[in-house]
C-alpha positions as CSV (number, residue, x, y, z in Angstrom):
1,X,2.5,11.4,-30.2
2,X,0.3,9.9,-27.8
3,X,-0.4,6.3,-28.2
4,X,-3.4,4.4,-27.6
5,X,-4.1,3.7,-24.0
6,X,-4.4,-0.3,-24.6
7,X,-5.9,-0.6,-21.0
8,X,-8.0,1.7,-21.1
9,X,-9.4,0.9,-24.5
10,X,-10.3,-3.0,-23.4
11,X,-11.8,-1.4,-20.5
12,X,-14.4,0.4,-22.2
13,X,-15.5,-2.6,-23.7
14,X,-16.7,-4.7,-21.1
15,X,-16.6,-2.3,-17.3
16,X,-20.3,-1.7,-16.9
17,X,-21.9,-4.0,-18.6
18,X,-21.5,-7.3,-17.2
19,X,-23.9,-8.8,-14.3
20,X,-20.9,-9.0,-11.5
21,X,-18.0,-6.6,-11.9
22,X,-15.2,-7.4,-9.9
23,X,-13.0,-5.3,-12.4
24,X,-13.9,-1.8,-11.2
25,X,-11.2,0.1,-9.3
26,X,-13.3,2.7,-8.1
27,X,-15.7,3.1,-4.6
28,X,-19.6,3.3,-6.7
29,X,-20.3,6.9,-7.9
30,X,-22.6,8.8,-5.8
31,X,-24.8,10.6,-7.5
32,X,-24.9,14.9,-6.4
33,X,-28.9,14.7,-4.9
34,X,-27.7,11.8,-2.5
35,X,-24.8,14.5,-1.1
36,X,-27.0,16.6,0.9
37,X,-25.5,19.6,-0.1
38,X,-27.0,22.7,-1.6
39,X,-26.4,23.2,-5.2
40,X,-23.2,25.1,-5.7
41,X,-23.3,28.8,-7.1
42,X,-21.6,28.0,-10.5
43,X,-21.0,32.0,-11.2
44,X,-19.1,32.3,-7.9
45,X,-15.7,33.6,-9.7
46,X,-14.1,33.1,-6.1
47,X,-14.6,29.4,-6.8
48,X,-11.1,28.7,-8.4
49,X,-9.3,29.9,-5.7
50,X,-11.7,28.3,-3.3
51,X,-10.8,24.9,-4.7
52,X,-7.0,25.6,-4.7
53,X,-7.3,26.6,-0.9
54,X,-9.9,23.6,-0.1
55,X,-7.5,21.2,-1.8
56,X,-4.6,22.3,0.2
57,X,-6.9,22.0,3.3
58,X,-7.6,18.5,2.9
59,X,-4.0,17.1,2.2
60,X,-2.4,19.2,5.2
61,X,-0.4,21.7,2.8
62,X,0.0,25.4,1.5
63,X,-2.2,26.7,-1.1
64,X,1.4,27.6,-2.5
65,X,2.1,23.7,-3.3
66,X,-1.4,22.8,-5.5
67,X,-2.8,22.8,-9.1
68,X,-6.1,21.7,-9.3
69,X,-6.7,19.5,-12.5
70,X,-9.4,17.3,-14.0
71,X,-8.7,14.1,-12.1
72,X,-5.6,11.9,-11.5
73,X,-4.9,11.2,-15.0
74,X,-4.9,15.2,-15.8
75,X,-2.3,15.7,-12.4
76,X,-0.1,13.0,-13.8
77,X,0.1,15.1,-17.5
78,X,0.4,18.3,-16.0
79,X,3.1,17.0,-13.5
80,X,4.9,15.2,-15.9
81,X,4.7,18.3,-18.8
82,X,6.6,19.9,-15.5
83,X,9.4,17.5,-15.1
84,X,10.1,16.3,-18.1
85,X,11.5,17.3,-21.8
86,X,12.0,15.3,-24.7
87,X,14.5,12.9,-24.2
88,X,14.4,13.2,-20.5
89,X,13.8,9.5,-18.7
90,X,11.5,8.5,-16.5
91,X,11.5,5.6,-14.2
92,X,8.5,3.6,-13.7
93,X,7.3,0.6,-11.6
94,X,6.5,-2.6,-12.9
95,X,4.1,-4.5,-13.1
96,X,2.5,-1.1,-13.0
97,X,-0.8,1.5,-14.4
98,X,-0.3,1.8,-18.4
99,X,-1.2,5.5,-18.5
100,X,1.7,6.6,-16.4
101,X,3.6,5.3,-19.1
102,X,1.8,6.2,-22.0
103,X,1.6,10.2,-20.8
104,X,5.4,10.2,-20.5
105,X,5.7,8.9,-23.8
106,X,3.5,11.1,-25.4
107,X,5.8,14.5,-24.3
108,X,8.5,12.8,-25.1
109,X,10.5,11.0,-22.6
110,X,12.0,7.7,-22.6
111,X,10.1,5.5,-19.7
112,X,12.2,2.5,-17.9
113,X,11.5,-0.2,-15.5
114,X,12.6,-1.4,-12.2
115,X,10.2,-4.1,-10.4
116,X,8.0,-4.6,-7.6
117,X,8.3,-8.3,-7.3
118,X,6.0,-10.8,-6.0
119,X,8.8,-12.6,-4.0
120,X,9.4,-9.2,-2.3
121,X,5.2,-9.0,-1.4
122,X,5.6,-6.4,-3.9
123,X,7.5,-3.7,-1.9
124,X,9.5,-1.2,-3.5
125,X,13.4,-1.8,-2.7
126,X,15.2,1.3,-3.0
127,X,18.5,-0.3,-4.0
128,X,17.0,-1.6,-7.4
129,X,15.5,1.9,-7.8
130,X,19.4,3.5,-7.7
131,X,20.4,0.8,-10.1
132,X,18.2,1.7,-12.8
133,X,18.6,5.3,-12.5
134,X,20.2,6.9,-15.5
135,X,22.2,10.5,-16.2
136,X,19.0,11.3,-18.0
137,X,16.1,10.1,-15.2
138,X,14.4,13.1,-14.2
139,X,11.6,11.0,-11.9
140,X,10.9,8.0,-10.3
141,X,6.9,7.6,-10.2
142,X,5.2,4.7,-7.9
143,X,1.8,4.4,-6.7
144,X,0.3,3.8,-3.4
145,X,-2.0,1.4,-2.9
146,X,0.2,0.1,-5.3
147,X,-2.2,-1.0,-9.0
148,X,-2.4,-3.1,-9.4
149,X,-1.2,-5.5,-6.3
150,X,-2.8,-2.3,-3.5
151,X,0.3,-3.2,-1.8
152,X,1.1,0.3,0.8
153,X,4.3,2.3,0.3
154,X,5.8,2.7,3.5
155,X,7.6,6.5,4.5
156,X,10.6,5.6,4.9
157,X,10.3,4.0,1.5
158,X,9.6,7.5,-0.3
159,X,11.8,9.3,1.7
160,X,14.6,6.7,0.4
161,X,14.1,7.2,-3.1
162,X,13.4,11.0,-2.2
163,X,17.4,11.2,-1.6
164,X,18.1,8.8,-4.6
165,X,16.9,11.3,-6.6
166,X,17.7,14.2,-5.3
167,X,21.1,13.0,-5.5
168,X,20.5,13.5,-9.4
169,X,18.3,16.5,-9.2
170,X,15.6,14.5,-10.0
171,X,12.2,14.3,-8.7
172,X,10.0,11.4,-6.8
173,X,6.2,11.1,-8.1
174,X,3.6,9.5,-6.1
175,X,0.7,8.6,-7.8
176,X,-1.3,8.5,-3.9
177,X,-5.2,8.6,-5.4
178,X,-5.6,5.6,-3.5
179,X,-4.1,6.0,-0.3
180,X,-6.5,7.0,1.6
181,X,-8.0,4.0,1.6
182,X,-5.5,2.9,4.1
183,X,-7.3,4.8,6.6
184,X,-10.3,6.8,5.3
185,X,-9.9,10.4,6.8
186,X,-13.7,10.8,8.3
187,X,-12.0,14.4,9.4
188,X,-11.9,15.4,5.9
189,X,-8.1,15.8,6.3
190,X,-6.0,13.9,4.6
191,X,-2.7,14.0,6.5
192,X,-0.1,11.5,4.8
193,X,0.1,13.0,1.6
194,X,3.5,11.9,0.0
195,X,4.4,15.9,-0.3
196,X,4.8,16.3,3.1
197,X,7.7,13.7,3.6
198,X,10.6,15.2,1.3
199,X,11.2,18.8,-0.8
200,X,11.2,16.8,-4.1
201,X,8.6,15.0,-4.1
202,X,4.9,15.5,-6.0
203,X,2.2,13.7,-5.1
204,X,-0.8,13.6,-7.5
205,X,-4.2,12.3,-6.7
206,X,-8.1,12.8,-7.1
207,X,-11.7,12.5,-4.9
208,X,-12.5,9.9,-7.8
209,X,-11.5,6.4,-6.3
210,X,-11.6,6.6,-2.4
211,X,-14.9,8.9,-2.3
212,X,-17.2,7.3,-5.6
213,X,-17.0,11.5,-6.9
214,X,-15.1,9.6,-10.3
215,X,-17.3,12.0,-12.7
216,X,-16.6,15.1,-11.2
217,X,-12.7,14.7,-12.0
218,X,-11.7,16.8,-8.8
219,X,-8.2,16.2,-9.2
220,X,-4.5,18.0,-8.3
221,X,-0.7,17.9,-8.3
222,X,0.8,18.8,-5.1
223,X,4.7,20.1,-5.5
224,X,7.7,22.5,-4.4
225,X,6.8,25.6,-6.0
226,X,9.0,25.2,-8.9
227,X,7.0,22.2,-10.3
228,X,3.4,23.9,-9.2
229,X,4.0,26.9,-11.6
230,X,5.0,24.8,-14.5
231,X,2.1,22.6,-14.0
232,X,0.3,25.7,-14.3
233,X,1.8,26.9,-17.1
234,X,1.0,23.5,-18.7
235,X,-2.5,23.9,-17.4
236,X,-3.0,27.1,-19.3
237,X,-1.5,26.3,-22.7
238,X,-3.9,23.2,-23.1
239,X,-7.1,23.8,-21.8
240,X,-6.7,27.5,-20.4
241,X,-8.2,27.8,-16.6
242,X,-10.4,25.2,-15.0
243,X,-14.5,25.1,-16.0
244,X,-15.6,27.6,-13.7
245,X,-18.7,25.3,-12.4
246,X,-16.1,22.6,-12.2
247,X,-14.1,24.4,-9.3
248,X,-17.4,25.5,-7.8
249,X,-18.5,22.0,-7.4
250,X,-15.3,20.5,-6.2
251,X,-15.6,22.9,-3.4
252,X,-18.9,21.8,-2.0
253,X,-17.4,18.1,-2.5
254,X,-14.3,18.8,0.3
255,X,-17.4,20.1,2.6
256,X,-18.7,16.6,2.7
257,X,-15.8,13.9,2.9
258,X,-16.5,12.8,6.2
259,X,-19.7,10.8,5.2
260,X,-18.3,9.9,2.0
261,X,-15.6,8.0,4.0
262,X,-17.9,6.9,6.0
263,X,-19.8,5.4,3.1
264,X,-16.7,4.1,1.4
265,X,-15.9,2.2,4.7
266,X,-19.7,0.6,5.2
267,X,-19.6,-0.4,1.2
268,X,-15.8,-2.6,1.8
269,X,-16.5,-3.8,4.8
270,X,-15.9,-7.9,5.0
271,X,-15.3,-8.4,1.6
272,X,-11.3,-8.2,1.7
273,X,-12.0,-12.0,3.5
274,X,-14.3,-13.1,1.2
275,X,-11.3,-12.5,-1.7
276,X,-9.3,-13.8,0.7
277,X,-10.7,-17.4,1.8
278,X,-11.7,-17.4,-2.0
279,X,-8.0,-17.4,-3.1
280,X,-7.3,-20.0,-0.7
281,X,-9.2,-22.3,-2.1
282,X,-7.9,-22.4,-5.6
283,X,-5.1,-24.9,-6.7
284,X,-2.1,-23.1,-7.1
285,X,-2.9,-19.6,-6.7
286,X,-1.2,-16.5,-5.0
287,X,-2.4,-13.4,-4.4
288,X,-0.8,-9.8,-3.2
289,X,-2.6,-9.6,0.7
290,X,-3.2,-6.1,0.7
291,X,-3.8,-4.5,4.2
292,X,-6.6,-2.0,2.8
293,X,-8.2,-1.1,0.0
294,X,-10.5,-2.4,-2.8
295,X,-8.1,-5.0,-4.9
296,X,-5.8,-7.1,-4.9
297,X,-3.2,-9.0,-7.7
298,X,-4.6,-12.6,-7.6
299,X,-1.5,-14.8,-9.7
300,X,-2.4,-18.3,-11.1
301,X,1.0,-19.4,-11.9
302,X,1.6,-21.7,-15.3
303,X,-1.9,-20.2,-16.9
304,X,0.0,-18.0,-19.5
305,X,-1.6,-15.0,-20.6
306,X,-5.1,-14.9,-18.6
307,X,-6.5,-12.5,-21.5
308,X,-8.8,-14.9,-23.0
309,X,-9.8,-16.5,-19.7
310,X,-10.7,-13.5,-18.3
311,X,-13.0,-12.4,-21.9
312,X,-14.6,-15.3,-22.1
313,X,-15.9,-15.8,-17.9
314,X,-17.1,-12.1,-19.0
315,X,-18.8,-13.4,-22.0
316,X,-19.8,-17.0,-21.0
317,X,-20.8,-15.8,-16.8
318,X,-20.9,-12.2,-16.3
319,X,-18.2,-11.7,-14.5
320,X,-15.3,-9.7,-15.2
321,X,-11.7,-8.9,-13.6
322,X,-9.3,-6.7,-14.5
323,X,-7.0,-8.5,-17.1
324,X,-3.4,-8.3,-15.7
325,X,-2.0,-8.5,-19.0
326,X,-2.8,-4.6,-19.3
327,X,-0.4,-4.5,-15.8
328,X,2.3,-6.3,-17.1
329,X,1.4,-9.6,-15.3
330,X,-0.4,-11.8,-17.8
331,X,-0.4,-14.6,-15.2
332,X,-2.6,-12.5,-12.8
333,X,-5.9,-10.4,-12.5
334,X,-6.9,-7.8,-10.8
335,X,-9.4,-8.6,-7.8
336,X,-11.6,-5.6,-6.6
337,X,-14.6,-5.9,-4.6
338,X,-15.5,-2.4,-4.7
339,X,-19.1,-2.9,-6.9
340,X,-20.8,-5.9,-5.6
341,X,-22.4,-6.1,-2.3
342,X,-21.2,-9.2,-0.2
343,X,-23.8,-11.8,-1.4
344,X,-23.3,-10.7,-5.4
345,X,-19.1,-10.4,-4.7
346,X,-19.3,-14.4,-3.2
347,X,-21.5,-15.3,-6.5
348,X,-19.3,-13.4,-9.1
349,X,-16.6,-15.5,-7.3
350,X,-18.4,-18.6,-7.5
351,X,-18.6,-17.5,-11.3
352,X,-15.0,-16.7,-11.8
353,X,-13.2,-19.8,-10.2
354,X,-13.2,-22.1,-13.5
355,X,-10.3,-19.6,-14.7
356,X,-8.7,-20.9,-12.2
357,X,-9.2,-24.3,-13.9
């Protein structure tokens, strides 16, 4: 049974609809007439494989080793409905994204822990990986940016815990829907996809967060062969082949990434200091540093549970942040400057520093 995605759910209640949002983790949707693209042919029955081959394209792989699915949270089900049976283990990062958890759960596996620590800046360390492993682990998934700190995963990193599982027959997922931010591909080519670096790893990811295209779900699994037909199999038993109009669209979205990098760049740029100088002047604070990206894990140590806090700056002043209790760090909140242009991302700031209090 799948559980209720408590995230997700408190989410829904308040992204969207408060003055300065500085909880969003997404670059602002672009709407289709801004694109400067012709309307796709949404009969074109060449379309699905189109997608598969303009997917492949972009992350530097064969058309052999993708699934095309309906955004990152559909690749992560369909990868881990190839992976996993009930009773199977998975091990997941911590603090961490609830649904990777919560998808596992529902098809039945048993979901453990090992941590990214703060007093590590949040890195991955391969040897605590190998100590939580189990006769029973059948993946280790992380995510890079890492959510919610956007803390990079290094190669060498993946390529550790690559062998770690292998060494189990077990599989390394990489949740990478973010990674591009660490260096916008204005070529349209991806070309660090997680895939590439060992046999047994899957990368999953979408056009939703890096590119503002989060409504058009243009998502996919990346794999060894062996994962991408059961992923496929999974794909047909639940929804039965992708929405014809669906793949016709995410084509025509490939043939235009270079500008939306470009505008993904221009809408970021300066505000990383602005969170920056902004956490340095509260008492007591700590935040993640990230190199790139659009958030970072801001930590106000001896606060307890921020929850409240965080509802009631929403309520009281308009501005919300992404509540790390959701993440597994009550102490902390998510930062994102993603929404707010630099003058409205300094006054939600303004706004938001009696939590801090």
């Amino acid at each position: 049974m799948f559980a209720p995605t408590r995230y997700l759910a408190w989410a829904m209640q308040f992204y969207g609809k408060v003055p300065y949002d500085l909880a969003s983790s997404g670059i602002p949707l672009v709407k289709w007439a801004e694109l400067g693209v012709e309307t796709p042919d949404i009969d074109d029955l060449g379309a699905f494989q189109a997608l598969k081959s303009a997917i492949a394209t972009y992350n530097d792989v064969s058309p052999r080793e993708v699934t095309p699915a309906l955004g990152t949270s559909q690749a992560v089900f369909l990868a881990y409905a190839a992976m996993l049976s009930p009773g199977d283990e998975l091990l997941v990062e911590h603090p961490g994204y609830e649904p990777l958890t919560r998808a596992a759960e529902g098809l039945g596996a048993t979901v453990r822990t090992f941590e990214r620590r703060a007093a590590d800046g949040f890195r991955v360390v391969p040897e605590r990986v190998a100590a939580a492993m189990g006769p029973r682990t059948r993946a280790i998934v992380v995510t890079t940016l890492h959510n919610p700190t956007g803390v990079a995963l290094d190669d060498e990193t993946v390529r550790e815990l690559a062998a770690i599982a292998d060494a189990r027959g077990a599989y390394v997922l990489v949740d990478e829907v973010y990674a591009p931010f660490d260096d916008l591909p204005e070529s349209g080519v991806f070309t660090r996809s997680a895939r590439k670096l060992a046999k047994n790893v899957v990368a999953v990811s979408s056009l939703t967060k890096c590119y503002g295209l989060g409504m058009y779900r243009i998502g996919w699994v990346l794999g060894p062969e062996e994962i991408i037909q059961r992923a496929e199999a999974a794909a047909v038993a639940t929804f039965g082949h992708m929405p014809l109009a669906h793949a016709s669209y995410g084509v025509a979205a490939f043939g235009v990434i270079g500008p939306l990098a470009k505008r993904a760049k221009a809408l970021l740029t300066g505000k990383r200091a602005i969170a920056e100088r902004w956490v340095a002047s509260l008492p007591n604070a700590t935040w993640s540093a990230p190199r790139a990206g659009l958030f970072g894990l801001v930590t106000l140590p001896g606060r307890g549970d921020l929850l409240p806090r965080i509802e009631a700056r929403a309520r009281e002043a308009g501005v919300l942040v992404g509540a790390g209790s959701f993440f597994g760090a009550p102490e902390s909140f998510r930062l994102s400057w993603a929404t707010c242009d630099a003058e409205r991302f300094d006054e939600g700031l303004r706004r938001l520093a009696p939590l801090a209090s």
